[in-house]
N, C-alpha and C positions, 0 to 999 in steps of 0.2 A: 212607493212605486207599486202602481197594480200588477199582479203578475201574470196579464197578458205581456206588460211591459219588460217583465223579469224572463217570459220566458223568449220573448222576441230577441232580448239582448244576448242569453243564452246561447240560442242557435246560429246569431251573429260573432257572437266570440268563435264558437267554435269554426266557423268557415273564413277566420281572419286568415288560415296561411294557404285560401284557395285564390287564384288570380278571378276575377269575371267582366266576364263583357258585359256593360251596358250597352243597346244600343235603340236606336228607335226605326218606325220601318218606312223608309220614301215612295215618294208617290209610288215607283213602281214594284213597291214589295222587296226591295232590296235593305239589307240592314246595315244602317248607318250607325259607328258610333266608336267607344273607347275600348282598348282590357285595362284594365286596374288590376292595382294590388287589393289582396283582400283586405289590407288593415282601412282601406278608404272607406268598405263598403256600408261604415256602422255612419258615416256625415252623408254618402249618395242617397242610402234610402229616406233621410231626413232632408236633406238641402236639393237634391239630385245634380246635374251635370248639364253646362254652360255649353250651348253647340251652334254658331250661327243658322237662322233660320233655311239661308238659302241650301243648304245641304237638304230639308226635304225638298227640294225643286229642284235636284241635279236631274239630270237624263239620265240615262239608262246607262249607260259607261261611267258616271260619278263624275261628268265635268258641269261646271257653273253656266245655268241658265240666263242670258241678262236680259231677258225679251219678260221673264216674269218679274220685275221691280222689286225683288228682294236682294239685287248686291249691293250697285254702287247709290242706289237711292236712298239703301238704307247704312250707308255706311257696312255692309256685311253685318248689321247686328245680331248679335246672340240674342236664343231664348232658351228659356228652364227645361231641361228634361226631368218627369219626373217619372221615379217608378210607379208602374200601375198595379204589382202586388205587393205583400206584406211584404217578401222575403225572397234574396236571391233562390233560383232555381238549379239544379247541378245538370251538367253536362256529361253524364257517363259515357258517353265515347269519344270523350277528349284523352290523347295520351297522357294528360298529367293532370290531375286532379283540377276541375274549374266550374265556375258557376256560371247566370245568364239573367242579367234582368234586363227587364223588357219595361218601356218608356215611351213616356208622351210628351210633345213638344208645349208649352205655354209661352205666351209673351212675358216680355218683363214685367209688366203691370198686374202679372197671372191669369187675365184673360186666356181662354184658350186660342191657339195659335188657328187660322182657319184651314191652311194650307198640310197641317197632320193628318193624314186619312182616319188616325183613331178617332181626333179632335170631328173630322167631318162625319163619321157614323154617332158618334156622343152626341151630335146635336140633332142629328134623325131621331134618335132612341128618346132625347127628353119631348120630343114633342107630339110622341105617342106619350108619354109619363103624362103630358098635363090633358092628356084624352082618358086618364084612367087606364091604356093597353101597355103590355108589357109582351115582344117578341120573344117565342121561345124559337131557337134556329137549329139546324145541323147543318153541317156540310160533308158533301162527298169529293174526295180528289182521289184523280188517277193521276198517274204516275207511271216510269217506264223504267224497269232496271237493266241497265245496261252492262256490257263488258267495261270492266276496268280502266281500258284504254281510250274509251270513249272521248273522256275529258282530253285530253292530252292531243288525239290524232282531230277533234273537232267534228268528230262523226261519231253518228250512233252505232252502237251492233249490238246485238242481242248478248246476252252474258249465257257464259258457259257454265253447266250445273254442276256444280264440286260434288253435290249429293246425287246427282244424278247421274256417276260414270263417266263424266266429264263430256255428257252432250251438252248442245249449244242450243239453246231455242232459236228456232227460226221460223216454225210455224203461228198459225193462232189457235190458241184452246181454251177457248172461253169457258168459263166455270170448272178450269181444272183443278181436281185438288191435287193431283202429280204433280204437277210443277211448282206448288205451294209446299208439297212432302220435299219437293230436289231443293229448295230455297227454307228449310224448315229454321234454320239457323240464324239467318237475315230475318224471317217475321218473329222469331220469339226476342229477339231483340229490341224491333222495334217496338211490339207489346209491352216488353219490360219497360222500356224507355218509357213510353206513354204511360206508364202506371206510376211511373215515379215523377213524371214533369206536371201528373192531372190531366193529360190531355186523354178524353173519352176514347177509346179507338172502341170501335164495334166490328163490325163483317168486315172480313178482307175476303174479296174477290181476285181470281186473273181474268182479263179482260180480252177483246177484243184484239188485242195487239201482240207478238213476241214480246214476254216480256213485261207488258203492262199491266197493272193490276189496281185495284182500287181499295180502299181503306175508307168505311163511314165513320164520322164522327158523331158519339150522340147527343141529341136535342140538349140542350141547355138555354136555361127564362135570361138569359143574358147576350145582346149579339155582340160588346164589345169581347167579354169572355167568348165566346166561340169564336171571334174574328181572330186573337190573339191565342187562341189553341188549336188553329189551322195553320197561323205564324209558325207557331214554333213546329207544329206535324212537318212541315214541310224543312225546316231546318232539321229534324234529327232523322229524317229519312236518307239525306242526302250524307251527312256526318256516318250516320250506320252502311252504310251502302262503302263511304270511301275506308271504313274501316274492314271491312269484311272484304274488299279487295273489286269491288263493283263499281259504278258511277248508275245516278240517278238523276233523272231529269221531268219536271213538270213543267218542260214545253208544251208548247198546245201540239204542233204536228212535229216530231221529231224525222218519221218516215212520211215518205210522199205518198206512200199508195198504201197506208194502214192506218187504223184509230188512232185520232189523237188524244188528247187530253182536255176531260171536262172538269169542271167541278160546279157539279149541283149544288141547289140549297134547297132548303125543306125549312118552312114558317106557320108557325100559328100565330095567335094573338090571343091572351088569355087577358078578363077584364079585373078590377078588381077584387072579386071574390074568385077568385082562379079559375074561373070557367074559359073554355074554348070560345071564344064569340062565331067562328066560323061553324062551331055544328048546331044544328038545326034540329036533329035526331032520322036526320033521314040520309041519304046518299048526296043530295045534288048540296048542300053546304045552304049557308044563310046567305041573308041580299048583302051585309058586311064583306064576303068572301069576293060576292061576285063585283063589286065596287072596286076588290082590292085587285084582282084581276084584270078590269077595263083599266084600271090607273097600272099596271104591268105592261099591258099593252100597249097603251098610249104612250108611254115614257122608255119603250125598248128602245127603240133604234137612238130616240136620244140619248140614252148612256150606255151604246156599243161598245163606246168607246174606253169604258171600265172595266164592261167583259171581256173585251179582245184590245187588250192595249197596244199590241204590239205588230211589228210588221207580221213576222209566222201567224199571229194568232188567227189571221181570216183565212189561212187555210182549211180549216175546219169546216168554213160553212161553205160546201155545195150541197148541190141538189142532190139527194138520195143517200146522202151520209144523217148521221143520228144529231146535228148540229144544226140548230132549225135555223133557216133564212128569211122566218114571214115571223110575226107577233102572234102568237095561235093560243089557240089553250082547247083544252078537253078531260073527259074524265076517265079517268086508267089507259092515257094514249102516252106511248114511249116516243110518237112523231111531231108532238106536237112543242111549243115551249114552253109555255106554260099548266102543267099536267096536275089533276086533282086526284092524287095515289086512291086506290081503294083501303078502305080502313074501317074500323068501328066510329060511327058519328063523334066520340068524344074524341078522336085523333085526328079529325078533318083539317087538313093543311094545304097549302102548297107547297108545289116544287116548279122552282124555278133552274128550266135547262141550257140556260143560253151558253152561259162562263166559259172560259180555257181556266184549266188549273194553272198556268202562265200570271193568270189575274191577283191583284192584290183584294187579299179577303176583306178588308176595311170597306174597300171600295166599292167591291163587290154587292156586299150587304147592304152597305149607305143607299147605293144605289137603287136595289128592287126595295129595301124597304122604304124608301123615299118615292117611291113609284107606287108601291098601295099606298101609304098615305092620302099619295093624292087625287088616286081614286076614291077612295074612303071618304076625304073632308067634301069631295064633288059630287059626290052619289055615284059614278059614271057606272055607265050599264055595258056590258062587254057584249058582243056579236054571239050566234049560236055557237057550243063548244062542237068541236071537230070530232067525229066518229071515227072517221076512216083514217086513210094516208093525210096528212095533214099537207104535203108536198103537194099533191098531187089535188088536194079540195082545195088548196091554196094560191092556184098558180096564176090566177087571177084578179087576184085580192085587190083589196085598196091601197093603193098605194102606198097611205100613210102607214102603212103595217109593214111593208117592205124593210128589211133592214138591210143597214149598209155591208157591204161586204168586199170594202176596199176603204185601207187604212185612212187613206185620205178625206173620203168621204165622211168616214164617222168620226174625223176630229173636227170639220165644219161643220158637223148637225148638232155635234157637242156645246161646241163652244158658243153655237147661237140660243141654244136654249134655254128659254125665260123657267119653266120651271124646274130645271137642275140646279137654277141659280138661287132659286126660293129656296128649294128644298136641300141642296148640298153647298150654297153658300158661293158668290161671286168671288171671294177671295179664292176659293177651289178651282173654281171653273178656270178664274186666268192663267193660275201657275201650272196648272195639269195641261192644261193646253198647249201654253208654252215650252213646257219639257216634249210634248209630242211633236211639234212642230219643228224642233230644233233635231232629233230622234229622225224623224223622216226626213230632213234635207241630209245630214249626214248618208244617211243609206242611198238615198237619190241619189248621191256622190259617185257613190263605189259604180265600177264594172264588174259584174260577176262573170264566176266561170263558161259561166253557160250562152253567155255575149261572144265571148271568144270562141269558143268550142263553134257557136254557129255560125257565125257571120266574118270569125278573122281570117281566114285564108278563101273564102269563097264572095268576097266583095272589095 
C-alpha cells in the first residue's frame, strides 16, 4: 500500500465515531443529501452514495418537478454521488462532533449527470482545458447578520451587539471597523472555520446595509474548487451565526429600502505557461479580454436567470441602486457590470457585478464563464467602455443589452437560448427551467399581505 494510501486510511479510521453529511448542491444551491455513521465513510469516499436524479431538479421547497422528465419517465432513477475531495471535511460548530462531504451527481453509466450545476461548470472549465486556458476565480458574498429571532418570526432585524453594550444596529456604516470590534467573536470564528475547511477567506468588510457585511474569497486557477468554497462559505456562516445566537441570511434584498446582497466574481485566464492572457503590459487589457467582455455582454440578460434566480432576487436591480440593469462594462467604474479593477498588467481581470449572493455559485460561474467563451471563440468586439454613470450613459441603450428585471421574463429569455444550450448543455437548460416555472406559479398562487392590507376593506 502506498502511503498516501496508508495515510488516507489513517485519517479515515480516526473520524469513524464522527456522524457526516454527504450531500450534493440543487439547482438552486440548496443541499441535498444523507448523515451517516462514520463507520460508512471509508466505502462513500470509494463507492459514494445512490440518490435519485430528480432530487437535483426539486424546486426551491424540495418538492418533485415532473415538467422536467426526470421522475416517472425515468422510473425516479438513481445516480452515483461522488465525493469531490480526498477526505471528509469537519464541521466545528456542530454541537456534537461531525464531518461534511461534498458530492457530485454522475449517471449510472458514469457519465456525468448534465442537470448537477457542478457537472454543468465541469464541462465549461474542460473546454477552456482543450483551448490550453485555465480560469483562476474569486468570489465576493455579502451577507446580513441578523437578530436571532429572525428565522423564527420570518423577518429580518438587525442583531443586537453583545460586544457592543447591547446596541442594536440600525443604521448604515459602511467600512466600519466598530461594528466588526462589537461582532469580534462571530468573525474570528468564522476565520477559524475557513482556515480549517481551506476555504480562503480574505477582507471582511461592513457594507452598505445594518448589519451586512461582505467576506472576499481568494483567487484560486480552479472554478469548480472556488464554486465549492463559496458552497460551503455560505454554509458555515449560517451554522456560526445560529451558534453564536444570530441568524444569517444571503437573500439578495432582505430589507426593501437598503443594500441587498451581491456576489461578485473576479476572472483571469492564465494560458499554458501561466501567463495572464488578459494583460497586455498596459492598462486597457489584450483584444482576448475585450472578446471576453462582448461574449459577457451578449450572453447577460440570457442567463439572468442564474444570477437572480429567484422571485426577491430582482429586487436588486433599479435604477440608481449598485445592481446594473443594462449589460455595460468599463474601466475602474463600480456603475457599470462588467468592470476592469485597476491593478498592475499582470493581474488584469474581470469582475463580473451582476449576481445576488441568493445565486448558486456553480451556476453562477458556469454561466459568465460560458459567456467569455463565447466571446472568445467569436472574436466579438464589445461597444466603447463607460466613463461615467453607466445608468445614466445607459438609458438608452440597445436593447439587446437591456436586462430582464422581472422574474418571468428572464425565465423565457433563458430558456430560449441557443447559446446557453451549447455552452451549459440542453439537458440544464430544461430542468432549471422547469424548477423555475413550477417555483413561479406556486407564488402566483399566494395572496400577499399587502393585497389585503390594500384593497380588502376598500373594494
Amino acid at each position: 500500500m502506498y502511503k498516501k494510501d496508508v495515510e488516507r486510511e489513517f485519517a479515515m479510521n480516526a473520524k469513524k465515531g464522527n456522524e457526516f453529511d454527504l450531500f450534493i448542491v440543487d439547482l438552486n444551491g440548496n443541499l441535498r443529501g444523507k448523515r451517516m455513521p462514520g463507520s460508512a465513510l471509508y466505502k462513500v469516499m470509494d463507492e459514494g452514495v445512490k440518490l435519485p436524479r430528480s432530487v437535483l431538479g426539486f424546486d426551491f421547497w424540495g418538492d418533485d418537478v415532473l415538467e422536467n422528465g426526470l421522475v416517472f419517465e425515468t422510473g425516479d432513477s438513481d445516480g452515483v454521488c461522488m465525493p469531490v475531495h480526498d477526505d471528509a471535511i469537519p464541521v466545528p460548530w456542530a454541537d456534537s462532533p461531525r464531518d461534511q462531504v461534498l458530492a457530485m451527481m454522475f449517471n449510472p453509466d458514469g457519465s456525468p449527470f448534465g442537470a448537477d450545476p457542478r457537472q454543468v461548470l465541469s464541462g465549461v472549465v474542460k473546454r477552456f482545458k482543450d483551448l490550453g486556458l485555465t480560469p483562476v476565480v474569486a468570489t465576493e458574498l455579502e451577507f446580513y447578520l441578523m437578530d436571532g429571532m429572525s428565522e423564527e418570526t420570518q423577518r429580518p432585524r438587525p442583531p443586537v451587539l453583545i460586544e457592543g453594550h447591547g446596541r442594536r444596529l440600525s443604521e448604515t456604516d459602511c467600512y466600519s471597523i466598530d461594528e466588526m470590534d462589537c461582532l469580534s467573536a462571530f468573525f474570528t470564528e468564522v476565520r477559524e472555520v475557513c482556515d480549517i475547511q481551506c476555504v480562503p477567506a480574505d477582507t471582511i468588510i461592513s457594507e452598505l446595509g445594518p448589519g451586512q457585511f461582505e467576506i472576499n474569497l481568494n483567487h484560486v486557477p480552479d472554478p469548480m474548487l472556488a464554486g465549492d468554497q463559496a458552497i460551503m462559505f455560505k454554509r458555515l456562516v449560517k451554522g456560526i451565526a445560529r451558534k453564536q445566537g444570530y441568524s444569517a441570511t444571503f437573500m439578495a434584498k432582505p430589507y426593501a429600502k437598503k443594500s441587498g446582497n451581491g456576489m461578485h466574481v473576479h476572472f483571469s485566464l492564465l494560458n499554458e505557461a501561466g501567463e495572464n492572457v488578459f494583460d497586455n503590459g498596459g492598462e486597457e487589457g489584450t483584444d482576448v479580454m475585450r472578446h471576453a467582455v462582448a461574449g459577457l455582454m451578449h450572453t447577460m440578460a440570457d442567463g439572468m436567470l442564474t444570477f437572480a434566480p429567484h422571485m426577491n432576487s430582482y429586487r436588486r436591480f433599479m435604477v440608481g441602486a449598485h445592481a446594473p440593469t443594462y449589460a455595460s462594462w468599463g474601466y475602474e467604474n463600480r456603475t457599470v457590470a462588467i468592470r476592469i479593477p485597476e491593478s498592475p498588467p499582470v493581474a488584469r481581470r474581470i469582475e463580473h457585478r451582476v449576481a445576488g449572493a441568493d445565486a448558486n455559485p456553480y451556476l453562477v460561474l458556469a454561466s459568465i464563464l460560458g459567456g467569455a467563451l463565447y466571446g472568445i471563440e467569436n472574436k466579438l468586439q464589445p461597444p466603447a467602455p463607460i466613463k461615467g454613470d453607466a445608468n445614466a450613459e445607459t438609458a438608452e441603450t440597445d436593447d439587446n443589452l437591456v436586462l430582464p428585471i422581472k422574474w418571468d421574463d428572464a425565465t423565457a429569455i433563458f430558456t430560449k437560448s441557443d447559446v446557453l444550450k451549447e455552452y451549459l448543455g440542453e439537458e440544464f437548460i430544461r430542468v432549471y427551467s422547469a424548477a423555475k416555472r413550477q417555483e413561479q406559479r406556486k407564488l402566483h398562487e399566494q395572496i400577499s399581505d399587502i393585497e389585503y392590507e390594500a384593497y380588502l376593506g376598500l373594494l
